[in-house]
C-alpha positions as CSV (number, residue, x, y, z in Angstrom):
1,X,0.0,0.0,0.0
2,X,1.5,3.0,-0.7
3,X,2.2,6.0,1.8
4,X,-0.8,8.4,1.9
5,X,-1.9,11.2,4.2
6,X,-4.1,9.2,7.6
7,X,-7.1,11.6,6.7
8,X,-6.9,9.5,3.2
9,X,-6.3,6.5,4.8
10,X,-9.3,6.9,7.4
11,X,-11.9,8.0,4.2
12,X,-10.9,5.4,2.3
13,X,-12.2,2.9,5.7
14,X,-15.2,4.5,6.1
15,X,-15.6,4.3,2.1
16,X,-15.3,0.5,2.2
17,X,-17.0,0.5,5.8
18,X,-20.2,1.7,4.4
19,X,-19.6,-0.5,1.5
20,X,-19.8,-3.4,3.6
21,X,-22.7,-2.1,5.5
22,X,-25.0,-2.1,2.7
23,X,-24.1,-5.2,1.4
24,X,-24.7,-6.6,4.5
25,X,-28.0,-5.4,4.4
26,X,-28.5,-6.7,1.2
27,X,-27.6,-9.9,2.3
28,X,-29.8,-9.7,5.5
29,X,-32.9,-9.1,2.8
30,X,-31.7,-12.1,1.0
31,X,-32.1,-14.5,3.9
32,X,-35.2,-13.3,4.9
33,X,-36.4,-14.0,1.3
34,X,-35.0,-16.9,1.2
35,X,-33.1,-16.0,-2.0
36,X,-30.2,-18.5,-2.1
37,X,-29.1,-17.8,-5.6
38,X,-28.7,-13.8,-5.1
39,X,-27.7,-14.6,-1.5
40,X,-24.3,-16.3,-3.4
41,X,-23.6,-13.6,-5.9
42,X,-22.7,-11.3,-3.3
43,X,-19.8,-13.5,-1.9
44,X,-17.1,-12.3,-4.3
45,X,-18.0,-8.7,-3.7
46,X,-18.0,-9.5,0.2
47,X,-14.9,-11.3,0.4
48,X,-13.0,-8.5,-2.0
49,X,-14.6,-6.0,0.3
50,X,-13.8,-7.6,3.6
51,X,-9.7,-7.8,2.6
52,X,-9.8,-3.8,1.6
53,X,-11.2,-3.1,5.2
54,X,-8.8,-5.5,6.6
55,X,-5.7,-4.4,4.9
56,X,-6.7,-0.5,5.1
57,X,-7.2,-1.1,9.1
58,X,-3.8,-3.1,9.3
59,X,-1.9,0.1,7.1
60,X,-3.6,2.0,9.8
61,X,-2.5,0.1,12.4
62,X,1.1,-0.3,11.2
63,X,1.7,3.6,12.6
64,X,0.2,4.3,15.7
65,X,1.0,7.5,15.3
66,X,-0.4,8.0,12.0
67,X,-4.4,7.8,13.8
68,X,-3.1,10.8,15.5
69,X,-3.0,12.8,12.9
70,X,-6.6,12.3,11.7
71,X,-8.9,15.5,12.1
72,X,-11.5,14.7,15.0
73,X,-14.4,15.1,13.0
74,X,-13.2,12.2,10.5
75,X,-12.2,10.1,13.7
76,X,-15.7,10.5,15.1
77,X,-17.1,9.8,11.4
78,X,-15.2,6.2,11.4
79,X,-15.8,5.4,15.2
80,X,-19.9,5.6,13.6
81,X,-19.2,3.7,10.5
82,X,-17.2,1.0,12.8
83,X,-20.2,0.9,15.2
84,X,-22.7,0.4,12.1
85,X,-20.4,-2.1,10.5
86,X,-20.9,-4.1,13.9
87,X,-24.5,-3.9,14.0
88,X,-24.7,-4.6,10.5
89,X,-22.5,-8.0,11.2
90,X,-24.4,-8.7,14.6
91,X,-27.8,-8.8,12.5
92,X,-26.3,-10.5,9.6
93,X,-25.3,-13.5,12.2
94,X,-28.6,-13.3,13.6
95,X,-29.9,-14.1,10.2
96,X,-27.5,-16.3,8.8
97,X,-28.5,-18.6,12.1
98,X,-32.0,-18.2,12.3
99,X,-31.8,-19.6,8.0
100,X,-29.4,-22.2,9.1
101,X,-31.9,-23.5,11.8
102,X,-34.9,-23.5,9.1
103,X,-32.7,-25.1,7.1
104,X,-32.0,-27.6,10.0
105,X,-35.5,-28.2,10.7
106,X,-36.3,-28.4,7.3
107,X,-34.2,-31.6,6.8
108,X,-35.0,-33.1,9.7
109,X,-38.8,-32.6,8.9
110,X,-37.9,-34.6,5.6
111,X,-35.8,-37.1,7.4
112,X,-38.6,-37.7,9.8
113,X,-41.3,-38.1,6.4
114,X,-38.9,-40.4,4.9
115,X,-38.3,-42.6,7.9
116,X,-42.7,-43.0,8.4
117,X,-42.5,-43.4,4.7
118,X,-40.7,-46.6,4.5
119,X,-42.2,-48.0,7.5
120,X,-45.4,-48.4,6.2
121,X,-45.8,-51.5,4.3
122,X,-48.0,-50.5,1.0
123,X,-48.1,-48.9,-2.2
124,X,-46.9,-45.7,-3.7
125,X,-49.0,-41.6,-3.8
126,X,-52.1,-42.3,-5.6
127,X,-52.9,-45.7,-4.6
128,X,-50.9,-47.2,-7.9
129,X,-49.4,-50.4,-8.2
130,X,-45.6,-49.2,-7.8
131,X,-44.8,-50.6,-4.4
132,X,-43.2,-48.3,-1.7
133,X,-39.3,-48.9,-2.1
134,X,-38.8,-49.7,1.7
135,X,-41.4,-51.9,2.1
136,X,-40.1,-55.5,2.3
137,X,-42.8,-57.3,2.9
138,X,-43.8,-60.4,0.3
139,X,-47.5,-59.6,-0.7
140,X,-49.5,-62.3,-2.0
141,X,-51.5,-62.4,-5.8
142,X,-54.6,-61.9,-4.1
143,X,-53.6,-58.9,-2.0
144,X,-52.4,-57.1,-5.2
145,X,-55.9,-58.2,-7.0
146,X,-57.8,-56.5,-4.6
147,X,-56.2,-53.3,-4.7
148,X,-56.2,-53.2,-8.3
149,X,-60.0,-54.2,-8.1
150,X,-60.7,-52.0,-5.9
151,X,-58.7,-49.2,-7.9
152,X,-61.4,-49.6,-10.9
C-alpha cells in the first residue's frame, strides 16, 4: 500500500465500511427472502470488500501515530461507520442462524417423512401399483388383486 496522508487513509475505511454495510443489508434481505441464488452472488464482492477493510485497518495500524494525525471530526465519522459495520454483522449472524436452523429443521422434517414413509408396508401416492421402495414385505397375488380391483 502506498504512503498516503491518515485523513486519506481513514476515508478510504469509512468508504469500504459503508460499503460493507450495505451489502450486509443486502444480504440480510436475501435470507429473509429466502433468495439463495442472489444470496451467493454477493460473496465475491463481500470477500474483495472484507480484505480492503482488513488491509486498510492493518496500514492504519502499522503507525500508531499515524491515527493521530486524523482531524477529530473524520475520527468521530469512522468510530460511527465502525459501530454500524458491527451492527450490521451482529444482524447478519442473527440471520444467517436463524436460515441455518430453518434449514436444520427443514431436513429433519424430511428425514422424519422419509423414515414413516418406508415403514409403512404399501403402495406408492395415488394408490398405484408401484410398491413403496422400503417396504419389504412379500405380498400375496390376491392382496395385489384387490387393490387393483378396488382401484377400478
Amino acid at each position: 500500500m502506498s504512503k498516503r496522508p491518515a485523513s486519506g487513509l481513514v476515508s478510504e475505511i469509512v468508504l469500504v465500511t459503508g460499503q460493507l454495510i450495505a451489502l450486509m443489508e443486502q444480504e440480510v434481505r436475501h435470507l429473509r427472502e429466502g433468495d439463495v441464488q442472489s444470496l451467493a452472488k454477493t460473496r465475491p464482492e463481500k470477500g474483495r470488500l472484507m480484505r480492503g477493510y482488513e488491509a486498510k485497518l492493518h496500514a492504519l495500524k502499522a503507525s500508531p501515530t499515524l491515527y493521530a494525525t486524523v482531524e477529530p471530526a473524520l475520527k468521530v465519522h469512522l468510530e460511527t461507520a465502525t459501530r454500524n459495520l458491527q451492527s450490521a454483522i451482529e444482524q447478519n449472524v442473527t440471520q444467517l442462524r436463524a436460515a441455518a436452523e430453518a434449514n436444520r429443521r427443514l431436513a429433519d422434517a424430511l428425514a422424519k417423512s422419509a423414515v414413516q414413509t418406508a415403514a409403512k408396508p404399501g403402495y406408492g401416492p395415488r394408490r398405484s401399483m408401484t410398491p413403496v421402495i422400503a417396504s419389504r414385505r412379500p405380498v400375496s397375488y390376491t392382496h395385489l388383486r384387490a387393490h387393483e380391483t378396488e382401484a377400478d
